[in-house]
C-alpha positions in Angstrom: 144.7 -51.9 161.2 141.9 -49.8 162.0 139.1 -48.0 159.4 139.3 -44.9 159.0 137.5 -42.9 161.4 134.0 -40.5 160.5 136.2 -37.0 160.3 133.3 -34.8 161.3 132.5 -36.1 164.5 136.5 -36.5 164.9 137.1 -32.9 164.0 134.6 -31.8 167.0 136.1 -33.6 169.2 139.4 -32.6 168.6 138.9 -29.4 168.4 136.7 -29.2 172.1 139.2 -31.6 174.1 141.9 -28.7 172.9 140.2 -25.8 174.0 139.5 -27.7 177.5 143.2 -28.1 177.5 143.6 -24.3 176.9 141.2 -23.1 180.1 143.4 -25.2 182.4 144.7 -22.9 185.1 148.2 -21.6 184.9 148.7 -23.3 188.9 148.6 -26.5 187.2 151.6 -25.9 184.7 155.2 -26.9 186.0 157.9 -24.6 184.0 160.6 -27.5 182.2 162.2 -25.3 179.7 162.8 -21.3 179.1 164.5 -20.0 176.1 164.3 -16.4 174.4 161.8 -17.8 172.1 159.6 -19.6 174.0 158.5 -21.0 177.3 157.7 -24.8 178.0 155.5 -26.3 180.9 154.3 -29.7 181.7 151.8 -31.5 183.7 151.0 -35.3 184.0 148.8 -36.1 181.0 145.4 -37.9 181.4 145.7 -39.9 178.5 148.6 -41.9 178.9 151.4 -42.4 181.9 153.9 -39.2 180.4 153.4 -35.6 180.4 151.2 -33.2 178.6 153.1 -30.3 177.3 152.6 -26.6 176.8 154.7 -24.1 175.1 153.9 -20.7 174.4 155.9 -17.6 172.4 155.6 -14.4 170.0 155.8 -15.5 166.4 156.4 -12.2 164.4 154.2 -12.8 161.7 150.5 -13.1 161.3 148.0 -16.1 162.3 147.8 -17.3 158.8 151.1 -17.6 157.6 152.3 -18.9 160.7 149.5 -21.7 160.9 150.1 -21.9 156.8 153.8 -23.2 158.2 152.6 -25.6 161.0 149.6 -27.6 159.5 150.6 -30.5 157.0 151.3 -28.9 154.0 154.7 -27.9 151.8 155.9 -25.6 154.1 156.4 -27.8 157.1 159.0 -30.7 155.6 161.5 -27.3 154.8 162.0 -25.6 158.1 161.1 -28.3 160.3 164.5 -29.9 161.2 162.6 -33.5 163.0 160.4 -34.3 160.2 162.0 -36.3 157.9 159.3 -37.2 155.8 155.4 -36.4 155.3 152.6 -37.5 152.8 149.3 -36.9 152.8 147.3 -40.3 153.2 143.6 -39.1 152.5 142.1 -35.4 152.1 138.3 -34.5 153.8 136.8 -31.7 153.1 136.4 -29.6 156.1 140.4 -28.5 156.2 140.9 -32.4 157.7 143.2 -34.5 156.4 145.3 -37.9 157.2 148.9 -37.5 157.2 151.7 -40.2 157.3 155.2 -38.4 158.6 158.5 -39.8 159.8 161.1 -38.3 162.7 164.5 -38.1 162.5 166.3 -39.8 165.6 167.1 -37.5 168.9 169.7 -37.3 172.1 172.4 -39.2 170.0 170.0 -41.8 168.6 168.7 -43.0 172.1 165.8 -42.1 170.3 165.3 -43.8 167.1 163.6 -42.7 163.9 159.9 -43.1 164.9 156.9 -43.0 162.4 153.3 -41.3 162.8 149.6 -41.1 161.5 148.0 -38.5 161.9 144.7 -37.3 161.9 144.7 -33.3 161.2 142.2 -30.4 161.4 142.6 -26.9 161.2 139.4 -24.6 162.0 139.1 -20.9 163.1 139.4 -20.0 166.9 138.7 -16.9 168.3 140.5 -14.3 165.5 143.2 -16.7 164.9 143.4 -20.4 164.1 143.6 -23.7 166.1 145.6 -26.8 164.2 145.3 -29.6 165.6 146.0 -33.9 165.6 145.4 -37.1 167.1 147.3 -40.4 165.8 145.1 -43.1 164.0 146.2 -46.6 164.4 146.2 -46.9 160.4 148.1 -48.0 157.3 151.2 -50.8 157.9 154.4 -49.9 159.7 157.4 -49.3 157.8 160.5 -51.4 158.7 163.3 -49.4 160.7 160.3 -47.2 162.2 158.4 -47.4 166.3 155.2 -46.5 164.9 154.6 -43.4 168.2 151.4 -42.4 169.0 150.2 -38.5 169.1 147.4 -37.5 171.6 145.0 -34.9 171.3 147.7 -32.1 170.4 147.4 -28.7 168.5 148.4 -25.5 168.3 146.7 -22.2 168.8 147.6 -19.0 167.4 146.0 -15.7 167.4 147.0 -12.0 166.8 148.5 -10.1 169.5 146.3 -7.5 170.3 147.9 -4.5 170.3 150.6 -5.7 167.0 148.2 -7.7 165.0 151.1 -8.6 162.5 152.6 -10.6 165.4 151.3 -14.2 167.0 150.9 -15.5 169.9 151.4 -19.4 169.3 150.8 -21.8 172.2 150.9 -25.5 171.7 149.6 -28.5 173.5 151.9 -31.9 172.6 151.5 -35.4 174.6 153.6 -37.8 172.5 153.6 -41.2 173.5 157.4 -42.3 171.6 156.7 -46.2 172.8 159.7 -48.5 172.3 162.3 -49.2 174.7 163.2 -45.5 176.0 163.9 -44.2 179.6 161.5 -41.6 180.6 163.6 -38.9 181.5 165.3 -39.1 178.2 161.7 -38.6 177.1 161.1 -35.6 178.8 164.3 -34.0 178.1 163.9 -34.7 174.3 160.4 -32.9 174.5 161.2 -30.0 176.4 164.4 -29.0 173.8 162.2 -30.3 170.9 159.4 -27.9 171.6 162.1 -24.9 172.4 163.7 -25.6 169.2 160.6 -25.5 167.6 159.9 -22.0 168.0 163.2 -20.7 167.0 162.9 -22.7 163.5 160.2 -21.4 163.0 161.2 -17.9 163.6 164.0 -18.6 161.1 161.8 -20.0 158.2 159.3 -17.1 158.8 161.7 -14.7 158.2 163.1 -16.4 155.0 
């Protein structure tokens, strides 16, 4: 089990190897999912042997609430049908924080329950917000859990311009699940699951 990391230098990190991930060029994006409320693409990740995931949609709402609903907090346990669980491990100041959350299983329980740690920051980009996480190898494993493992991933989300009480949300997710799975049950599971997402969201927005 590791120490905890320095959050500051963390946090910078984080927050740059995002916005690297947000200048890459639409020509390198492969569509894997279309839906009315969002659109998923994918391109081999660098950090792992899976795929690095983008989705992108119009939240109608504005930045903060939106973000509010996203970043480890209350909100996200009620509307968020694949969290099962989430408690905050340690608080930094900075808006960083280390959260412990569970997921529920997926495709008919070829995916089982899996458990995360997360290191989380949320800072100010452009005129909206950036949250985003990385998994910390910390705290013991619970029993019945695959501990999975979150690479840099976060979600941006700025006004529209022209209707600044409506987002535009775009996320960036590699999640490496680890276990026993076959990878094309991966990548459907994460293409729905980001899809899905969206339209939750949408509905606990709107609540």
């Amino acid at each position: 089990m590791d120490l905890l990391p320095d959050a500051a230098p963390l946090a910078t990190k984080l927050r740059n190897t995002l916005v690297q991930y947000h200048s890459i060029p639409d020509s390198e994006w492969r569509v894997a999912k279309r839906t009315k409320d969002a659109t998923v693409w994918r391109k081999p990740s660098e950090e792992f042997s899976g795929y690095l995931y983008k989705a992108q949609g119009v939240v109608e709402d504005v930045t903060n609430r939106v973000v509010d609903h996203i970043r480890p907090g209350p909100y996200r346990l009620d509307w968020d049908s694949l969290m099962t669980t989430m408690d905050i491990m340690e608080t930094f100041e900075e808006n960083c924080c280390v959260m412990r959350y569970t997921t529920a299983g997926q495709l008919w329980n070829i995916i089982a329950p899996r458990e995360f740690v997360d290191f989380s920051y949320t800072t100010s980009y452009e005129d909206g917000l950036l949250t985003c996480g990385i998994s910390l190898d910390y705290g013991e494993v619970r029993p019945n859990f695959v501990r999975g493992f979150n690479h840099p991933c976060g979600w941006f989300c700025v006004p529209l311009k022209d209707y600044p009480s409506h987002s535009l949300l775009t996320g960036y997710i590699q999640t490496e699940l680890r276990g026993m799975l076959p990878q094309s049950a991966v990548d459907t599971a994460m293409s729905s699951t980001l899809a899905n997402f969206y339209s939750d969201l949408k509905k606990a927005l709107k609540t």
